[in-house]
C-alpha positions, 0 to 999 in steps of 0.5 A: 500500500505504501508503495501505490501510495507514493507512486499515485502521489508522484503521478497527481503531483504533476497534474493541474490541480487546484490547491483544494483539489490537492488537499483533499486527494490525501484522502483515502481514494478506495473503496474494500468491502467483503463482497468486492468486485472488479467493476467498469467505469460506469458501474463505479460510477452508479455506486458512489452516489454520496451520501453527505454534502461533498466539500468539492463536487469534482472530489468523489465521496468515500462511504464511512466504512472503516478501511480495512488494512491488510494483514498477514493473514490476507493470501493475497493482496487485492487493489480497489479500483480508481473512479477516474470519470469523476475526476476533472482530468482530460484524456491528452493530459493523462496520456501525457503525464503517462508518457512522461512518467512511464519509467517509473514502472512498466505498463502492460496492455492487458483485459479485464481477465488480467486485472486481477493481478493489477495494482491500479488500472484505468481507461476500463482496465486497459492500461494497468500499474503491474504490483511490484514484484518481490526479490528472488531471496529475502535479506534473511534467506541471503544472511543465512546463505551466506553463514552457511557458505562460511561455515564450509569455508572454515570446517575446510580450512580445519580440515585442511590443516587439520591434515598438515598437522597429522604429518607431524613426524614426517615435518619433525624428521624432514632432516631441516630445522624447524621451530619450537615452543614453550612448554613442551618440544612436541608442540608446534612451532613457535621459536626460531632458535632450535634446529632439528636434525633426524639423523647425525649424518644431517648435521652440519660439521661443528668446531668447538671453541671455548672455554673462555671466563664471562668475566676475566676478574671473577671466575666459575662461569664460562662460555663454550660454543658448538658444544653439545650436552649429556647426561650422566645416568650412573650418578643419579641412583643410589649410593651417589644420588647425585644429580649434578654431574654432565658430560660435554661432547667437544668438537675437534680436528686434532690429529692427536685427539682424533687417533685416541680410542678413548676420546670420548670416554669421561673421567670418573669422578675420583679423577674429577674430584681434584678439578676444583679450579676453572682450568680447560687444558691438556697438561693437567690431566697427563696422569689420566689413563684416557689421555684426555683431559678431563675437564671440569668439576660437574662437566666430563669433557669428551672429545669426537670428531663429529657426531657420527663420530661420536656413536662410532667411539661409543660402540666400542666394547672396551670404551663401554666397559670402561664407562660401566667401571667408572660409572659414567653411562652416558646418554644418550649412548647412541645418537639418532636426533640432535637439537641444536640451540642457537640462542645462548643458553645456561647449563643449569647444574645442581644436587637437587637432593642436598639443599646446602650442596646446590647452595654452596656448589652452584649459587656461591658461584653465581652469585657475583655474576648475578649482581653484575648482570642484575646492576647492567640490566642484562644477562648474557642468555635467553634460555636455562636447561637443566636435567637436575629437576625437571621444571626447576623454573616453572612449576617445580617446588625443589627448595633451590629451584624456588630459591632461584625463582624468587630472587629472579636468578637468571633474569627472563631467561625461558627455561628448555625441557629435556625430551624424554629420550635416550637417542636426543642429544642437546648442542649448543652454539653457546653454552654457559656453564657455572661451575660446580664446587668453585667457590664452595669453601669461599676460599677465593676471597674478594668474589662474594662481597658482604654487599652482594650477600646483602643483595641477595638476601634482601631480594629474598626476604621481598620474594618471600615477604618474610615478618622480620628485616634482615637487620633487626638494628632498627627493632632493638632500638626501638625495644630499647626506648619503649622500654620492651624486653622480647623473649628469646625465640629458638627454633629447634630441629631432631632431623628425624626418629635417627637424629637427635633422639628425646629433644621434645623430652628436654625441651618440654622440662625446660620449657617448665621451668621457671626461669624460662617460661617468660624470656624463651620461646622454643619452637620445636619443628617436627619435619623439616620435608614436610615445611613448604619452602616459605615456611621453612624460611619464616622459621629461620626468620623468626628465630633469634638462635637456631639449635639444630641436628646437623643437616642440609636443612641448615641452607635456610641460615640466609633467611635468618637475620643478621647477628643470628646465633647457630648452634649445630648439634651432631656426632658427624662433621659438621655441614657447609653453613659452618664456614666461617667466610659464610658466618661472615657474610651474615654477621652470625654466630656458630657454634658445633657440639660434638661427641662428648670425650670419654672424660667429660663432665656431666654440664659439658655441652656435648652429645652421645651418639649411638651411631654415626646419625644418632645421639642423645643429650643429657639435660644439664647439659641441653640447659647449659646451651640455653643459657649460653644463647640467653647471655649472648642474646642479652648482651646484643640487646642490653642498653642504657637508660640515659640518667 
């Protein structure tokens, strides 16, 4: 309707018509009842006989009845003829107005058996407006047209890749290099810094190179390159539970070397034992029976010309014999795949079964490197592999491996996880390696300074956001001029059934008496293995003085604050924590109690032992260590009211 509408308004539009005879054509023009028929123009005439006084006689009266619109019920739309007879309109001017506006839609000469599908006819039915027709589809039907078409689009592309993706293999083997992703090395691609080889005869012939000191004035990391990684599978089992010892296959053309048939055995460890400075040299190793050097402490040096070279030297029967004696097994024994890393990466090594062995061996090292690297702002590799503990810088809880985490040790360095098989091996074009056991003793004086052990540790006490400031200085003053006197709070440890037998015993007497209800407070920690990591470091920080069985428990002293007393109780030797350079460096007190003399007085502070872990304490002279850490703790906090 609209649509007729606006095309009968665009025809009289252009008609000379009076003003009142404009006005009055925005009346309804038709005429619908039930019974409706097509009629001619006389008999359209006969039946509008007007009823009511007309405004204009040259208008035609529409009857009162209410006009009915069309619904969607309606099947089919019907148009209500124009009277025209009554209008005062010219036959010239209608046919040239015709003329004139003839494109607006196309004419058909037709009867009255076709004015059924008529809009609006005229001139009995001879010339008709055709209705317009609709379009062939809908705008609906065109939108879901065009889902569809985009939905096989896509489930193709799937498919498509789908089925690129089922050729990981053939792309993992194509003997090229391809790209991988954190965190697993059977994802797809997404680095540009790892080449794959499927076979030894693919790779490319290496040179090696190195080792060459990172920093000429401060020793323990080096840097290697085309090296390639292995692992020892001897030392990780039972006696040793060691998992810090690697091998590191070295490159070479050496005529000298290339005629040795044991180039490619390792060392054993007795022969490393006595590697514990940074050295890389022939001459120094010319008792060893392989006539090879060895290398260096925690990395077996073996040499080959190639990588086929390599599995050529490791299928001899007396070299294999060999390894098995020394307990050096490799792997991989045989190679069948090689990854080669071109970003430069950090060999990361550490007994990850002893917390003060990974401290002393590993970050004692690596420390004085740290802090430069940390001040510049910049660490010389983007990636860490390490075989010791799997995940140690994602999601491994390892008590080094959070220590390492939480200080931010290796800057934002990603870290490589070993493939698990024995046929893989690991190259590098550079390699860093901080070497195991260089400064566990602290002996080379000058490399860890007190103010990089300040900077450690506070980095951890903020990681760890630990209750206590490293430098309790600040609280006793305060102590001081309020007046307040805090009770002594000693943290106690038997290291198990074996270890320090009846100490819950002693300290529940003591801790009865009254001389010690008010000024001491005894924390007594069941299991240590048990304790998250943050909890072992907040016991350690909330303690004043630490008497513990020995152990490598005692690792967590850098979470005590300064000035903090150890006393380490055992019949064995003592651990790593009671070198003196290391008490230095936290400004703390130790003490050992051993095994009693056979002449001992009964007060002597000293220990029976049963067995080489396993001992006992009378309880004078338990008392007698508590009160030797009272006097010492009051002497640290005494102060002097002004008069």
């Amino acid at each position: 309707c609209v649509g007729l509408d606006f095309q009968f308004a665009s025809f009289f539009s252009n008609m000379s018509l009076s003003s009142s005879q404009v006005t009055t054509m925005k009346k309804p023009l038709f005429r619908r009842s039930s019974s409706w028929r097509r009629s001619t123009v006389d008999d359209a005439q006969d039946d509008a006989a007007p009823t009511e006084p007309l405004r204009d006689s040259s208008i035609p009266l529409v009857d009162q009845e209410t006009i009915i619109l069309p619904t969607p019920s309606h099947k089919r739309k019907q148009s209500d003829a124009l009277n025209l007879s009554q209008l005062d309109i010219s036959q010239a001017d209608v046919r040239a107005n015709y003329a004139r506006y003839s494109s607006l839609s196309p004419i058909e000469q037709g009867t009255l058996a076709d004015a059924e599908e008529d809009d609006a006819c005229y001139d009995g039915g001879s010339q008709c407006w055709k209705n317009p027709r609709p379009p062939l589809f809908s705008s609906c039907q065109l939108v879901t047209l065009f889902m569809i078409v985009a939905v096989l689009t896509t489930l193709h592309s799937v498919r498509s890749r789908s089925s690129k993706n089922d050729n990981t293999e053939d792309l993992y083997y194509d003997g090229g290099f391809d790209e991988i992703g954190e965190p697993m090395e059977a994802q797809l691609p997404e680095e540009e810094w790892i080449e794959f080889y499927n076979s030894p005869e693919r790779m490319p012939q290496l040179t090696s190179a190195g080792p060459w000191r990172v920093d000429t004035k401060v020793g323990g990391l080096h840097k290697f390159e085309n090296v390639c990684v292995t692992n020892n599978i001897d030392a990780p089992k039972p006696p040793e539970m060691d998992t810090s010892s690697r091998g590191l296959l070295y490159f070479t053309k050496e005529k000298a070397m290339t005629k040795n048939s044991k180039r490619c055995v390792p060392c054993s460890k007795s022969q490393m034992n006595s590697r514990i400075e940074d050295r890389w040299d022939a001459t120094s190793d010319s008792a060893s029976d392989l006539a090879h050097n060895c290398g260096m402490t925690g990395l077996h040096a073996m040499f080959a010309k190639s990588v086929g070279d390599y599995n050529d030297c490791m299928a001899d029967t007396d070299n294999h014999k060999t390894m098995i004696r020394a307990r050096q097994n490799q792997s991989p024994l045989h190679v069948e795949h090689i990854h080669y890393f071109e970003e430069p990466t950090l060999l990361l090594q550490f007994d990850a079964h002893d917390r003060e062995k990974s401290l002393f061996d590993m970050l004692m090292t690596y420390l004085p490197h740290w802090h430069k690297f940390r001040s510049d702002g910049d660490f010389p590799f983007q990636s860490v592999i390490s075989h010791s503990v799997e995940g140690c810088l994602t999601h491994s809880r390892n008590w080094f491996c959070e220590l390492t985490h939480q200080m931010g040790a290796f800057g934002y360095a990603k870290e490589v996880q070993w493939e698990r098989k024995d046929s893989t091996l690991y190259c590098f074009k550079t390699l860093y390696y901080n070497q195991l056991e260089y400064q566990r003793d602290l002996k080379h004086k000058g490399l860890l300074t007190k103010d990089i052990m300040d900077d450690f540790r506070d980095e951890l006490f903020r990681s760890f956001a630990l209750p206590g400031p490293r430098d309790m200085g600040e609280v006793r003053k305060k102590d001081a001029k309020l007046g307040m006197k805090r009770p002594l709070n000693i943290a106690l440890y038997a290291n198990g059934e074996d270890g320090w037998k009846d100490l819950d015993k002693l300290v529940s007497s003591t801790q009865s008496m009254k001389k010690y209800q008010a000024s001491v407070e005894f924390n007594l920690i069941d299991n240590f293995e048990d304790l998250t990591v943050a909890k072992q470091a907040t016991a350690f920080n909330l303690a004043d003085a630490v008497v513990m069985a020995t152990g490598d428990h005692m690792a967590n002293a850098i979470f005590s604050p300064d000035d903090s007393y150890f006393a380490e109780v055992g019949c064995s030797s003592q651990s790593l924590t009671s070198n003196g350079h290391f008490m230095a460096l936290l400004l703390g007190t130790h003490r050992s109690v051993t095994k009693c003399a056979d002449d001992h007085s009964p007060d002597e502070i000293c220990v029976s032992c049963s067995s080489q872990s396993s001992f006992s304490m009378t309880g004078a002279a338990f008392r007698a260590l508590i009160d030797d850490i009272m006097l010492l703790h009051e002497g640290k906090i005494k102060f002097q009211r002004p008069s």
